[in-house]
C-alpha positions in Angstrom: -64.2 81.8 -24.0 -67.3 82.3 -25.9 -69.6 84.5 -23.9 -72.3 85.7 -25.7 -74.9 88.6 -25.4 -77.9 87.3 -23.4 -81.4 88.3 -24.9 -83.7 90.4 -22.5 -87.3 90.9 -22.2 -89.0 92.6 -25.0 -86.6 90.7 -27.5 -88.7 88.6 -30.0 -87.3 85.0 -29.4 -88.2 84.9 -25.9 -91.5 84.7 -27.0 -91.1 82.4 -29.4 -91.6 78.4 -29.2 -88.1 77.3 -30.0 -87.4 74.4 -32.5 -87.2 70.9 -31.6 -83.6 69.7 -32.0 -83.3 67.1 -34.8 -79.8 65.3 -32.7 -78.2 63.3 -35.4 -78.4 66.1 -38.0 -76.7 68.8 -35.4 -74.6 67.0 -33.2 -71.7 68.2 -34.5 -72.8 71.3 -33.3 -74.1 70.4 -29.8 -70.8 70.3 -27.9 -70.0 73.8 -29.5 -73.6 75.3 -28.6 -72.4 74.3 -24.9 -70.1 75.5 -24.5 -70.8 78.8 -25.1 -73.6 78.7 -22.6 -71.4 77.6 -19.9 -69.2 80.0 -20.8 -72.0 82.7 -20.5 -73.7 81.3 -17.4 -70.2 81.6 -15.8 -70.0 84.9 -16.6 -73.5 85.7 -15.3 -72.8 83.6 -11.8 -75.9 82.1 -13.3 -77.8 78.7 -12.9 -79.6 78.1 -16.0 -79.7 79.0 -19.4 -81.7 77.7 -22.3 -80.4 78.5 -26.0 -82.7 81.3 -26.7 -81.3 83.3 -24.3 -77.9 84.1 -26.2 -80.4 83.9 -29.4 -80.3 80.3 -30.7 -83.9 79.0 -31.7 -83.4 75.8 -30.4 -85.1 73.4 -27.4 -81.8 73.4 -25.5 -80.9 74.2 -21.9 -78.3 73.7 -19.1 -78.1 74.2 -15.4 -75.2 74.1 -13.5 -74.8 75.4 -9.7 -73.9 73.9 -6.3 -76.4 73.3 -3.5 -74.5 73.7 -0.1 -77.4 72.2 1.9 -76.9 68.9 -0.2 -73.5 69.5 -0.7 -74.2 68.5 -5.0 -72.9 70.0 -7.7 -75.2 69.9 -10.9 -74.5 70.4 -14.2 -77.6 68.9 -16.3 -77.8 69.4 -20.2 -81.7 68.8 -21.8 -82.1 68.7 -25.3 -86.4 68.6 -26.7 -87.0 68.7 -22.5 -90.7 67.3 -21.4 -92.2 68.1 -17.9 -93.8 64.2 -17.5 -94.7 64.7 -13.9 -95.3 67.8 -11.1 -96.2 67.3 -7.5 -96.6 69.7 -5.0 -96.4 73.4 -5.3 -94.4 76.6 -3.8 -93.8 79.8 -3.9 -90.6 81.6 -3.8 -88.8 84.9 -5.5 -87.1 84.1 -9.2 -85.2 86.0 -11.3 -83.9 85.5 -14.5 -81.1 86.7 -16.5 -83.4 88.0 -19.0 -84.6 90.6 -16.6 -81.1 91.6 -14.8 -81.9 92.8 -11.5 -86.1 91.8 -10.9 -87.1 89.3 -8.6 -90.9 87.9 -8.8 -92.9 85.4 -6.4 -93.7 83.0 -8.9 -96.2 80.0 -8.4 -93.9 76.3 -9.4 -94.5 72.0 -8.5 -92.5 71.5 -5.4 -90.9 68.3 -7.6 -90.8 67.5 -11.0 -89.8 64.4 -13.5 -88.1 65.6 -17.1 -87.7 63.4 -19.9 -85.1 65.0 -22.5 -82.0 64.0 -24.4 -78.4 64.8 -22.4 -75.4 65.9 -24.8 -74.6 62.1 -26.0 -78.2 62.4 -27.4 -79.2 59.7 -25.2 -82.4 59.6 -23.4 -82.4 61.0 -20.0 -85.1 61.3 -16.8 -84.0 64.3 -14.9 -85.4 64.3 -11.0 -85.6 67.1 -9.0 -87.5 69.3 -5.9 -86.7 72.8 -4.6 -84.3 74.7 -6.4 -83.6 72.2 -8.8 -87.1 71.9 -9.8 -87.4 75.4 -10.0 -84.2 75.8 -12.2 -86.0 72.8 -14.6 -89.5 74.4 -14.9 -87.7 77.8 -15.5 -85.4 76.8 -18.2 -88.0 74.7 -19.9 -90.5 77.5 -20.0 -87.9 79.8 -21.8 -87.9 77.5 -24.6 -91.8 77.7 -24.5 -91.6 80.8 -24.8 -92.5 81.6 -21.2 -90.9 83.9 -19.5 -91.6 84.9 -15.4 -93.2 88.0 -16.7 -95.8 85.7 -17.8 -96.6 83.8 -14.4 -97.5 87.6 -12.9 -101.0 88.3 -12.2 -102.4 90.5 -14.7 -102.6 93.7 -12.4 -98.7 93.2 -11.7 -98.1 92.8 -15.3 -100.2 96.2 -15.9 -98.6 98.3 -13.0 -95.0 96.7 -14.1 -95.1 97.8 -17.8 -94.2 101.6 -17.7 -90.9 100.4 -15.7 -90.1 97.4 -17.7 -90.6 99.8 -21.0 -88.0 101.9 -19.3 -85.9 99.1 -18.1 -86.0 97.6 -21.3 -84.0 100.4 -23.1 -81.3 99.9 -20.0 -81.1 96.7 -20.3 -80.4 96.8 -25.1 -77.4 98.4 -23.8 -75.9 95.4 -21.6 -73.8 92.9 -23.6 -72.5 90.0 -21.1 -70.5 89.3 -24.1 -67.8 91.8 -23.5 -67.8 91.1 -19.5 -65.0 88.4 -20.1 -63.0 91.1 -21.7 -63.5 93.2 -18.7 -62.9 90.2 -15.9 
């Protein structure tokens, strides 16, 4: 298993645009890159990750969880992922592995339509509403450089910042990469 450490707020890259993947040049890589994100999302009991979370500065991202209502199991890989379409809009609480333990009501389209590249490197539209689309929108603003902090309303975001400074040195000191050991 290749867990690796997952980068939390305050931590440069998560506020960085990442690179658009160039396939043919890196696919030798891809299938590597993979799998140590599903090994960390396991870890986490996650359902996304994008690659700048466990510090790779690359437009990559994966979700992969179960939906007991429609009884579906995804497991979706995006590589250079587009929003081409949103409709609809809701409002529910998120969190994010980045910030272990908050929740926030954030603002998403109900459904959305993804163009991106799957792991083959082959062209892909990705279709999805509720907690799917959610997951999408989520995972593609990480490798924006868009974290939920960043949907907040500006007095949120003022009140929050004395606790996330203090959270922040809590959180430097948790390294999902040794949880496998533990496990």
């Amino acid at each position: 298993m290749a867990v690796k450490r997952i980068i939390k707020y305050g931590e440069k890259i998560l506020k960085t645009k990442t690179k658009k993947v160039d396939y043919s040049a890196i696919k030798n890589e891809i299938p590597i890159i993979l799998k140590d994100m599903y090994d960390t999302l396991s870890v986490v009991n996650g359902i996304g990750l994008s690659a700048n979370q466990i510090g790779i500065d690359l437009q990559i991202a994966i979700i992969n969880y179960y939906e007991k209502e429609k009884n579906k199991h995804y497991n979706l890989v995006m590589i250079n992922p587009e929003i081409i379409s949103g409709e609809g809009e809701f409002q529910e609480e998120e969190g994010c592995l980045s910030f272990p333990g908050l929740f926030f009501k954030i603002k998403r389209y109900y459904k959305v339509q993804v163009r991106a590249l799957n792991e083959k490197g082959l062209p892909v539209i990705i279709k999805g509403e509720g907690l799917l689309a959610r997951a999408l929108q989520h995972e593609i603003d990480h490798l924006n450089g868009i974290t939920i902090y960043d949907h907040l309303p500006f007095t949120l975001k003022i009140r929050l910042k004395p606790t996330l400074i203090k959270l922040k040195r809590q959180w430097k000191k948790i390294d999902e990469s040794n949880m496998n050991k533990i496990l």
